[in-house]
C-alpha positions in Angstrom: 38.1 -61.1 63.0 39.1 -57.6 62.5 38.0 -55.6 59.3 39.0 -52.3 58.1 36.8 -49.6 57.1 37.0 -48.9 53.2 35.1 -47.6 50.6 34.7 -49.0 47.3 33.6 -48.8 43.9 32.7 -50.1 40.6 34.2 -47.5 38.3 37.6 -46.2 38.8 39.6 -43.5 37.3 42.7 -44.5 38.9 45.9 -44.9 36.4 48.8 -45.3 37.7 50.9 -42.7 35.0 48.7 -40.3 35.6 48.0 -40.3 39.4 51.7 -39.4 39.5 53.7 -36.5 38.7 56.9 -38.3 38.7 55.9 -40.8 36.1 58.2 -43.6 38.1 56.9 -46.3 39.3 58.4 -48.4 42.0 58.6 -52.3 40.9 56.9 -53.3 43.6 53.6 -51.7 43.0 53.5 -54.2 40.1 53.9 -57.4 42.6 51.4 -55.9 44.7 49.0 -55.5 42.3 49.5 -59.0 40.7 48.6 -60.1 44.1 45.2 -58.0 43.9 42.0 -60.3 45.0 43.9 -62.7 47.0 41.6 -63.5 49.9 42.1 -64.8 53.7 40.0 -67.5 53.2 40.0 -68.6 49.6 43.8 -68.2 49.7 44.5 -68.9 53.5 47.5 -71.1 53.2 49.2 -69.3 50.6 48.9 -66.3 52.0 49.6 -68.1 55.2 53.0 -69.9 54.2 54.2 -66.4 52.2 53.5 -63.7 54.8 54.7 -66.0 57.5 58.3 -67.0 55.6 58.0 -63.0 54.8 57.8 -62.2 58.5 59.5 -64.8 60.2 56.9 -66.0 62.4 53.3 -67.1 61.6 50.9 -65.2 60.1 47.3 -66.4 60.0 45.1 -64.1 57.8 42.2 -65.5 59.2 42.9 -64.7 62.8 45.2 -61.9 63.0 45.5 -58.5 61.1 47.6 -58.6 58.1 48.1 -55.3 56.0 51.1 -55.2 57.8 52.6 -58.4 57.5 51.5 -58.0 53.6 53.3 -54.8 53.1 56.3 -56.3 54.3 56.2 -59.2 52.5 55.8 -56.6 49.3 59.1 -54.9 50.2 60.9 -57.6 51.3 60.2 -59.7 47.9 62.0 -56.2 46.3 64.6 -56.6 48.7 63.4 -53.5 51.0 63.5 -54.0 54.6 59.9 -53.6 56.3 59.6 -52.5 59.7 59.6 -56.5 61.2 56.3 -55.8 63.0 52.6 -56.8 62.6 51.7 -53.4 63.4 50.4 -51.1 60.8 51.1 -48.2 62.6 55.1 -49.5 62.9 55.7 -48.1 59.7 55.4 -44.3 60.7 58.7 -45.0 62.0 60.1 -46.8 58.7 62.0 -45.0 56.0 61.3 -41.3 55.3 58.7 -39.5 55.8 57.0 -38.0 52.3 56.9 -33.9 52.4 54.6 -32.6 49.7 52.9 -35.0 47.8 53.1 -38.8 48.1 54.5 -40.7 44.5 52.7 -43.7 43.9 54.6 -46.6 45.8 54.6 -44.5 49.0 53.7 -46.4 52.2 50.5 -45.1 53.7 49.6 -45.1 57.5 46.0 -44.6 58.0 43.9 -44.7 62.3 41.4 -46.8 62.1 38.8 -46.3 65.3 39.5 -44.5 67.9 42.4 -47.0 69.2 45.6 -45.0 69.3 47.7 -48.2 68.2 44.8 -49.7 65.2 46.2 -48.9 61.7 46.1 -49.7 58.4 49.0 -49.8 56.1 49.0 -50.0 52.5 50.8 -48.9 49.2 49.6 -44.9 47.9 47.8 -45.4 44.8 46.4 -42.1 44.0 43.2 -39.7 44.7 39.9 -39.5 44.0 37.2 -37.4 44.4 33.5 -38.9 45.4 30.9 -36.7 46.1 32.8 -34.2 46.9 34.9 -36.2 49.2 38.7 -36.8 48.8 39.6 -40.4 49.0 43.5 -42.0 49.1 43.7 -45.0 47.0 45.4 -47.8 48.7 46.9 -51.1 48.1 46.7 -53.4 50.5 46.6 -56.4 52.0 43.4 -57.2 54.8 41.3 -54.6 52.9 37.9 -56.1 53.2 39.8 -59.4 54.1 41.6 -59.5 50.4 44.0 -57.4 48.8 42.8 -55.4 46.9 42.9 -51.3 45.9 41.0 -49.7 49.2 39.1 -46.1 49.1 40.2 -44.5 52.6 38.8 -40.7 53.4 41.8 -38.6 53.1 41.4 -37.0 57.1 42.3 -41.0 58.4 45.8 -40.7 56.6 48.7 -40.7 59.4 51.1 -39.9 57.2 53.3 -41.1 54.2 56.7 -42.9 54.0 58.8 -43.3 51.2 62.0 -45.8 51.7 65.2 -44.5 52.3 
């Protein structure tokens, strides 16, 4: 089972018109969210049957790493075309890369360990600040198992894609 590092918490400032200058929001943020607490377990076979017809080939949450597969699955059900791998890391190579600040909607890449190919992938959320800490707000898929809106320390972030 693979797991990704994340921090959470109770309270949350995040909201989504004010975590973003732009004030747009792209449409699929909204799917993703809808699909927040969505587990590998509880939900195993949905998830299973909709990231596999997603990805065209099977996707087990339960025994295989699936931010990536989910993030897909997000931009393809808005008609986007993901990056056709399982590999969170694949989408540093996917649409543009963000200079200045990322818009909420942004693909995030984020290291995890100290394996040169483990990623995470998610959807850019916002900031917040914990303790003096910066933290990127992510939505993703395999966060803790679920999807759900992950706390990642800023200095893990690989960089930020916008499509295009």
């Amino acid at each position: 089972v693979f797991e990704v590092e994340c921090h959470t918490r109770v309270e949350s400032s995040i909201d989504d018109k004010n975590s973003d200058k732009t004030g747009i929001i792209p449409n699929y943020i909204e799917d993703a969210k809808s699909q927040i607490g969505l587990n590998a377990r509880t939900d195993r076979q949905k998830l299973k049957i909709e990231l596999s017809l997603a990805n065209k080939q099977t996707v087990d949450p339960v025994n295989i790493p699936w931010c990536a597969a989910w993030a897909n699955k997000v931009l393809a059900d808005a008609g986007i075309q993901g990056t056709d791998s399982l590999m969170a890391r694949s989408f540093l190579a996917w649409g543009k890369a963000v200079t200045g600040d990322p818009h909420i909607g942004d693909v995030v890449v984020m290291r995890r360990g100290r394996n040169r190919y483990a990623g995470h992938v998610g959807f850019f959320a916002g900031y917040e600040w914990y303790n003096g800490i910066k933290y990127v707000v992510v939505y993703g898929g395999n966060t803790d198992r679920s999807v759900q809106a992950g706390y990642f320390l800023e200095n893990k972030v690989l960089g930020y894609r916008t499509p295009g």
